[in-house]
C-alpha positions in Angstrom: 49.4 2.7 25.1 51.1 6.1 25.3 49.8 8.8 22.8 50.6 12.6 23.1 48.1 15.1 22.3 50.2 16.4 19.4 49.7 12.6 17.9 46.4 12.6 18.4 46.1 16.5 16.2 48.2 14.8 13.6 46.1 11.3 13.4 42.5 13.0 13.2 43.2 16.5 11.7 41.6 17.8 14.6 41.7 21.6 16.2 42.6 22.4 19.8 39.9 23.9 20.8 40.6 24.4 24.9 42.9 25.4 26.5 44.1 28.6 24.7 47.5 27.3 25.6 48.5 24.2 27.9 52.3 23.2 28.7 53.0 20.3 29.2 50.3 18.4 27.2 48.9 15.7 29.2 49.7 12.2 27.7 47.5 9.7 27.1 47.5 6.4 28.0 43.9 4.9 27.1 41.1 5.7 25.1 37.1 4.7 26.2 33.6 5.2 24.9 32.1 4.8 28.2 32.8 6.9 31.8 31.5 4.0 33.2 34.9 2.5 32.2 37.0 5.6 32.4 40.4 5.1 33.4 42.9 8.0 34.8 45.1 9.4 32.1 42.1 8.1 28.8 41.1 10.0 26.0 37.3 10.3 26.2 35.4 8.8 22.5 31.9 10.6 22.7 29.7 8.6 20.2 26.0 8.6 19.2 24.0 6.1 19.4 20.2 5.2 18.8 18.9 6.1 23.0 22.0 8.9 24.1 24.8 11.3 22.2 28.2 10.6 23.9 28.7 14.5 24.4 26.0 14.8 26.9 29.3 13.0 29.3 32.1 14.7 28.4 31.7 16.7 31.5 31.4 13.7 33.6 34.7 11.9 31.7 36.8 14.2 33.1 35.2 13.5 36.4 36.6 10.1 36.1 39.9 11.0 35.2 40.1 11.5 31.3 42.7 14.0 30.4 41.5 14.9 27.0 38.1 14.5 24.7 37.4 15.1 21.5 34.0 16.5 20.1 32.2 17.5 17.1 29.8 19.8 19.1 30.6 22.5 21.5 30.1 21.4 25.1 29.5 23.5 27.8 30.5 23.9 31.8 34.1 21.9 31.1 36.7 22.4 33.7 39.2 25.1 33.0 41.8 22.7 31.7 40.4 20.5 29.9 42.1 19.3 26.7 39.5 19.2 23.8 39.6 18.4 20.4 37.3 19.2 18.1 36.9 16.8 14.6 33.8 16.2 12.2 33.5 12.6 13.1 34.6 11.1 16.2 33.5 7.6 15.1 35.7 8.3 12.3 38.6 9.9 14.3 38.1 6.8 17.0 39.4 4.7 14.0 42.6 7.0 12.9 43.7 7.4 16.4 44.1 3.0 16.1 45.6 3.4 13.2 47.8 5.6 14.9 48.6 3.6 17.6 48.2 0.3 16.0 51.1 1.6 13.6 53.6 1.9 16.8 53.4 -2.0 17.6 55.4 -4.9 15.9 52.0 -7.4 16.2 51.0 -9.5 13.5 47.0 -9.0 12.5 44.6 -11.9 11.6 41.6 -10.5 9.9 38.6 -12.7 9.9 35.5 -12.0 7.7 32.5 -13.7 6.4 29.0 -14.0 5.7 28.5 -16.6 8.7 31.0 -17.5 11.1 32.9 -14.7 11.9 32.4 -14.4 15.7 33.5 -18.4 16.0 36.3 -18.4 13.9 37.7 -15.5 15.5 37.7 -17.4 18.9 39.0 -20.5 17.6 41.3 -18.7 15.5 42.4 -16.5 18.9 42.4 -20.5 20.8 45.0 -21.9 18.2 47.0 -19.1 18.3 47.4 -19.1 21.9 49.4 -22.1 21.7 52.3 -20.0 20.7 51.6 -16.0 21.1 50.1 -13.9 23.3 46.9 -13.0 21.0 44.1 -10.1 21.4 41.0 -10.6 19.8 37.4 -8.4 19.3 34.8 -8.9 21.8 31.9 -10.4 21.2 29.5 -7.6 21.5 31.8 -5.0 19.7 30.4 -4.1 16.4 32.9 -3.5 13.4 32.8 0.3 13.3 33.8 0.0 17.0 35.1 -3.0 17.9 38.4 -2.8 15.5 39.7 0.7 16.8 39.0 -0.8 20.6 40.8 -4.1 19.7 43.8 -2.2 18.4 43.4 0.5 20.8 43.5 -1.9 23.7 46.6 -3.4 22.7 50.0 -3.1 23.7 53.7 -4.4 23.6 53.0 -7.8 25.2 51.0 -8.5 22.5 52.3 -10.8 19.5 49.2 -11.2 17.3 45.9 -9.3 17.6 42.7 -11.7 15.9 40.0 -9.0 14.5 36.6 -9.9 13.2 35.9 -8.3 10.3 31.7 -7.3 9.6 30.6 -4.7 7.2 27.3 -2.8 6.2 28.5 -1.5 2.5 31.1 -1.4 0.3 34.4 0.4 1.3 33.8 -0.2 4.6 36.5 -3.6 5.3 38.8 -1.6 3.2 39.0 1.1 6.0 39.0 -1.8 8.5 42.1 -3.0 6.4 44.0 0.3 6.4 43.2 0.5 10.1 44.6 -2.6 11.3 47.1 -3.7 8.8 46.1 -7.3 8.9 49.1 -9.6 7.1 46.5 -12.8 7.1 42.9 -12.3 5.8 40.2 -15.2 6.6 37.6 -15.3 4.1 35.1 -17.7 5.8 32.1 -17.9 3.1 29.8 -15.7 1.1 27.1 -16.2 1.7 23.0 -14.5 1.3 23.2 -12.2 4.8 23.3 -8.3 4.1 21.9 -8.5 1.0 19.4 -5.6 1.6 22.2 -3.3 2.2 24.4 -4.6 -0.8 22.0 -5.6 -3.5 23.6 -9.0 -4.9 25.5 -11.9 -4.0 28.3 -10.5 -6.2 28.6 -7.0 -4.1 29.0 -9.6 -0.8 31.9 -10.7 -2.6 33.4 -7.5 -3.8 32.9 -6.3 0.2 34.9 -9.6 1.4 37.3 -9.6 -1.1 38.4 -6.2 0.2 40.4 -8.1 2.8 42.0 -10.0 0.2 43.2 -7.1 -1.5 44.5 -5.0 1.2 46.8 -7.8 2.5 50.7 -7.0 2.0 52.4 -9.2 -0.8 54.3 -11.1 2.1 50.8 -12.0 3.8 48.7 -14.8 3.8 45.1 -14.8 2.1 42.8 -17.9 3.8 40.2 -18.9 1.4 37.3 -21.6 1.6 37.8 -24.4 -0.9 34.5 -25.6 -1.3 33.0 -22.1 -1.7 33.2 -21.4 -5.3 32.6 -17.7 -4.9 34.7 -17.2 -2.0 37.7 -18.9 -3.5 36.9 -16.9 -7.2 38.7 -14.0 -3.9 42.3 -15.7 -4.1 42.8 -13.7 -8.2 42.8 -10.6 -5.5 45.2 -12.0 -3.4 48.8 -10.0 -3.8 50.1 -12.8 -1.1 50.3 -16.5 -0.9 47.0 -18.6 -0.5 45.8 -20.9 1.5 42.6 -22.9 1.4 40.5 -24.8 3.6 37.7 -27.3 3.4 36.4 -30.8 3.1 37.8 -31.2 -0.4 40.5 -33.2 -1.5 41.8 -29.9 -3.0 42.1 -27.9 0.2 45.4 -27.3 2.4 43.9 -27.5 5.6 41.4 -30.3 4.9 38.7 -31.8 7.3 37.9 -35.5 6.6 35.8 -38.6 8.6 33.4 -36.0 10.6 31.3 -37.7 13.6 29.2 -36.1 15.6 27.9 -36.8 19.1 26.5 -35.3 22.3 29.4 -33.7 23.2 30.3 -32.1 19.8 32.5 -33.1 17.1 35.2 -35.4 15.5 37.2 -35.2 13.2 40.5 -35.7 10.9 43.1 -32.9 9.8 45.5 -32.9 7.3 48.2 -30.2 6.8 50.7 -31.8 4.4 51.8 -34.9 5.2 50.6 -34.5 8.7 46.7 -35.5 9.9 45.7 -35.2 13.4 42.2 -36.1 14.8 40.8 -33.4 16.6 37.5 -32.7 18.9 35.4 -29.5 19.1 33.1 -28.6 21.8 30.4 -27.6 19.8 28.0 -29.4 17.0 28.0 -28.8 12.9 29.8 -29.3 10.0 29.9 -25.5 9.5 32.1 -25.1 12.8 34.6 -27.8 11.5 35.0 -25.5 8.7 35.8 -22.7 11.1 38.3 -24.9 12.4 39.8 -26.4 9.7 40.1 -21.9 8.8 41.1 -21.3 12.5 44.4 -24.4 11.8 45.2 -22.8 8.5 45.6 -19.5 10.3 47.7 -21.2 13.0 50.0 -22.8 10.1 50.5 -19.0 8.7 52.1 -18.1 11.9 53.5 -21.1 11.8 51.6 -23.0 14.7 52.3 -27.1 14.6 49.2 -28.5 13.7 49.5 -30.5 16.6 49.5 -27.3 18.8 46.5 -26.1 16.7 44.5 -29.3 17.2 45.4 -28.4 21.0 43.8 -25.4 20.7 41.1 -26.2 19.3 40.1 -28.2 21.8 40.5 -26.0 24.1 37.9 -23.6 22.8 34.5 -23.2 23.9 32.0 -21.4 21.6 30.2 -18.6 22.2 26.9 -18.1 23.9 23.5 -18.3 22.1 25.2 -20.4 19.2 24.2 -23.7 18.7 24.1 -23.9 22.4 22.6 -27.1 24.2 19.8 -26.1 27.0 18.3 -29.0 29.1 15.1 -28.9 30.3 14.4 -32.1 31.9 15.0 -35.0 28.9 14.4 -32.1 26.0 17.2 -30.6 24.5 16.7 -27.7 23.1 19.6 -26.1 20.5 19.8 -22.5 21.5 20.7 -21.1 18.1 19.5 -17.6 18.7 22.2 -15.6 18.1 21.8 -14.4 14.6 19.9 -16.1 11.7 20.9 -16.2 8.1 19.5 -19.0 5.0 22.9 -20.1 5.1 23.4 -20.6 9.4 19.6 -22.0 9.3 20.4 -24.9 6.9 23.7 -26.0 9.1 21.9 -25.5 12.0 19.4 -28.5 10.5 21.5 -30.5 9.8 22.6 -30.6 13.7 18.9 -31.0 14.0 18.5 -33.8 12.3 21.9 -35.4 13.9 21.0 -35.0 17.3 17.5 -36.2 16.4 17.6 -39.6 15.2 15.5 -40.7 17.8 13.7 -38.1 18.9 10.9 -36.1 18.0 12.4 -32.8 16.3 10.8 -29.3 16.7 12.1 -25.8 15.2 11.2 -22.9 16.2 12.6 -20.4 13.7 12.0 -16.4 13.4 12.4 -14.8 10.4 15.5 -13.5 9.0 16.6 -9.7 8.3 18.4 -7.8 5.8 17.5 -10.1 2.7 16.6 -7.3 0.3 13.6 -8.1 -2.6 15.1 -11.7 -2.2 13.4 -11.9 1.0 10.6 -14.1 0.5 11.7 -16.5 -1.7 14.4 -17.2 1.0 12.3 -17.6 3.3 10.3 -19.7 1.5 13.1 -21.9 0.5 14.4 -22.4 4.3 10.9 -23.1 5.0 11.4 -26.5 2.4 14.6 -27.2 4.2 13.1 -27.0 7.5 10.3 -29.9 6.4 12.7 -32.3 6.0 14.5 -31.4 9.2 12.0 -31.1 11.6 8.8 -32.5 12.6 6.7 -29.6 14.1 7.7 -26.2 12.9 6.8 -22.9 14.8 7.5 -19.4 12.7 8.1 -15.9 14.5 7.1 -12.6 13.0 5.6 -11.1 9.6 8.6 -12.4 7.6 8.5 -15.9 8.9 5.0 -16.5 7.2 6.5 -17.6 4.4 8.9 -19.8 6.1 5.2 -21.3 7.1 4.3 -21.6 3.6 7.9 -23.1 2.5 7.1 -26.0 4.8 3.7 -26.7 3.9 4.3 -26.7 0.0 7.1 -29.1 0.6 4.4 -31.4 2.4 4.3 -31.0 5.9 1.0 -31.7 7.2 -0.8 -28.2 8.4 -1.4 -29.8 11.8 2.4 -29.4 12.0 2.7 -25.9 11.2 2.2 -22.7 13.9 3.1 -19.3 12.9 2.9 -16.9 15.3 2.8 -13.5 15.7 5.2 -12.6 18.7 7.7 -14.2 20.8 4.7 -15.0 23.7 2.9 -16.2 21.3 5.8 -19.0 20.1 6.0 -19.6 23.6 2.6 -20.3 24.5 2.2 -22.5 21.1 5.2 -24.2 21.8 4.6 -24.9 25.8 1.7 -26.6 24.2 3.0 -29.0 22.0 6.2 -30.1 23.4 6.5 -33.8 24.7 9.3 -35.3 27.0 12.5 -36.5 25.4 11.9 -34.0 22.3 14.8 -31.9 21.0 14.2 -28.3 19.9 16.0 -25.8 17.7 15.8 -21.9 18.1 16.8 -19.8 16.0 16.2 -16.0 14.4 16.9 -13.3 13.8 19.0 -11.3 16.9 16.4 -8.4 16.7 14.1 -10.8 17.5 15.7 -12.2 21.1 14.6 -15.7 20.3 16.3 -17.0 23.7 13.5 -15.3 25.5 11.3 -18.4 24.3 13.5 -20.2 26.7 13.4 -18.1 29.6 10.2 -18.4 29.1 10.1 -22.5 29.1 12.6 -22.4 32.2 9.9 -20.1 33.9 6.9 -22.4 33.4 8.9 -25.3 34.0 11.4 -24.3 37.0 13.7 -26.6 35.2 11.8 -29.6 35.4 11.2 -32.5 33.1 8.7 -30.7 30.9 4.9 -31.9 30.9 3.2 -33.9 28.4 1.7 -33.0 25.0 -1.6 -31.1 25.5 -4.2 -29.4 23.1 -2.2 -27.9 20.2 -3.6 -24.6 18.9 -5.0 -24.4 15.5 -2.5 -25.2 13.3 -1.5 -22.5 9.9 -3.7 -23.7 7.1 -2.9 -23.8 3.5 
């Protein structure tokens, strides 16, 4: 990228604060949020965040070679030419700089959002379109607020399409994501119970989704889930042309004859007249559906489906997502990633797949951001759970009532731990696991769930585990 200062005044509205006068302007030719990363010739993004304030570096940026920062406080001891710009937000100036930049690049933008699946169907989405482009996409770990102005920041003119997940914590906030990016095809992947403490209802989910929708230009492409009644109510936004996707007859992009095995999934799709089997490396009928949204992306931008089934196959998922884990002959289903009533029910049914004959164990933590409807969901993944998995271990206060969801379906309380901490899952759980068992994990990502499995490999050292001891006392009625 190449970005003069005087682009950089007119993008964020901010003030030249030092020098008093500078000729010629430096120009810039990156931007980071972290000297640890500083290139020669970046623009320095000083944020906050929960443990350190950004500004505290700013000295130390230019140390590394940024030619310019900009700031929202006044920083002290700066070297005498240093270029700084002063603006009331630099989260929010982080994201009009991308704008500016992302405005100076003939790349076509695939947005992806979602209730569940966003991470994965931006990577397969990023696979298939590798077939044919030379494709950016978000990184895993970068947040929305962040990760969009990085993504477009980080791209240049070898790039033909950039793929950009999508996440939100309110209302308005995609729709700023949409004027920052430009997107010309929208993924809506489902909508689905997760955020509903920060938006109120499942309705507000949708209005927040359907903000993509409405943002793409008439000659875009709106990519909507068949079988999801409220996500495809999104394509009456939809200025462009629609697509769909799904198992249903109905669907453009339509998955059919699924088969799972040990190494992942199966499957049948037709675009057309044309129907291609394909494979995935990874288990669920929830990630055929990111698929089957990943090939109708490919088709937008006009990807063979052929090419996209290629892709596709090619992809590997992401870490911490229904990831297998051997210990010995158990398998345990590191699911840990994030937990949500909707990602815990497709995560069962992989359960119950990969258990046919074997015992089945969850251990599941409870699930954030549900609002006043927290309890009953949990209590309602909790009945789900009893028909999924034959010994159940809950995590945390909110996961009682996951606890009492089995046991009022009928699981016998001899069956039933809850636990207070993620030592005390491990301990309950290095208890009552036998050879040849297979284990889900899953819950909430405050919770770190995989550390119940660092905690098995530690006991273990990798080795076939042990025999079924004492069991603790098991969660009465």
């Amino acid at each position: 990228m190449r970005l003069a200062i005087e682009d950089i005044l007119k993008a964020t509205g901010g003030k030249l604060t030092k020098p008093d006068s500078r000729s010629p302007m430096p120009l810039v030719t990156g931007v980071s949020t972290d000297t640890r990363s500083m290139q020669p010739g970046d623009l320095f993004v000083p944020l906050r965040g929960p443990r350190s304030d950004g500004h505290d570096f700013i000295p130390e940026a230019f140390r590394h070679g940024a030619v310019a920062t900009l700031a929202s406080r006044r920083v002290p001891t700066l070297p005498d030419r240093a270029v700084v710009i002063e603006v009331p937000d630099t989260l929010r100036a982080l994201g009009r700089v991308a704008a500016a930049h992302r405005r100076t690049l003939d790349v076509a933008v695939v947005g992806i959002t979602g209730s569940v699946g966003k991470t994965t169907t931006t990577k397969m989405c990023a696979a298939v379109l590798s077939t044919r482009y030379r494709v950016a996409q978000t990184k895993e770990d970068w947040n929305a607020e962040i990760g969009v102005p990085l993504t477009l920041l980080s791209l240049d003119r070898e790039h033909e399409v950039a793929v950009i997940e999508m996440g939100m914590r309110g209302l308005g906030q995609i729709a700023e994501l949409v004027e920052m990016a430009q997107p010309s095809i929208g993924v809506v992947t489902s909508i689905g119970e997760s955020h509903l403490e920060l938006l109120g209802s499942i309705e507000n989910i949708a209005r927040a989704k359907g903000e993509l929708i409405a943002g793409l230009p008439e000659s875009g492409t709106a990519i909507l889930n068949e079988d999801d009644a409220r996500t495809g109510d999104l394509s009456a936004l939809a200025p462009s042309r629609v697509l769909t996707f799904g198992l249903s007859p109905e669907a453009d992009v339509r998955g059919a004859n699924l088969r799972m095995d040990g190494g992942g999934m199966t499957f049948f799709i037709t675009m057309r007249e044309c129907t291609v089997e394909a494979h995935l490396r990874t288990w669920g009928r929830h990630n055929v559906m990111n698929a089957l949204a990943a090939a109708a992306a490919g088709t937008a931008l006009d990807v063979d489906l052929e090419d996209a089934v290629r892709g596709l196959e090619e992809f590997s998922p992401p870490k911490m997502r229904l990831q297998p884990v051997r210990l010995g002959d158990v398998l345990l289903i590191n699911d840990a990633y994030n937990a949500s009533p909707a990602s815990m029910r497709a995560a069962f049914e992989v359960l119950l797949a990969l258990g046919t004959s074997r015992r089945r164990l969850a251990v599941l933590g409870e699930m954030r951001e549900l609002g006043e409807a927290s309890e009953s969901l949990h209590r309602d993944v909790g009945a789900t759970a009893a028909a999924a998995a034959e010994l159940l271990i809950t995590v945390g206060a909110g996961a009682r009532a996951i606890a009492e969801g089995a046991l009022e379906a009928g699981v016998t309380p001899g069956h039933v731990h809850h636990t207070a901490s993620i030592d005390e899952a491990s301990a309950v759980l290095k208890t009552v696991m036998r050879s040849g068992d297979v284990i889900l994990i899953k819950g909430s990502r405050a919770l770190e769930m995989e550390r119940i499995i660092d905690a098995l490999r530690a006991s273990t050292g990798n080795a076939e585990t042990r025999e079924r001891g004492n069991p603790p006392p098991p969660l009465g009625r």
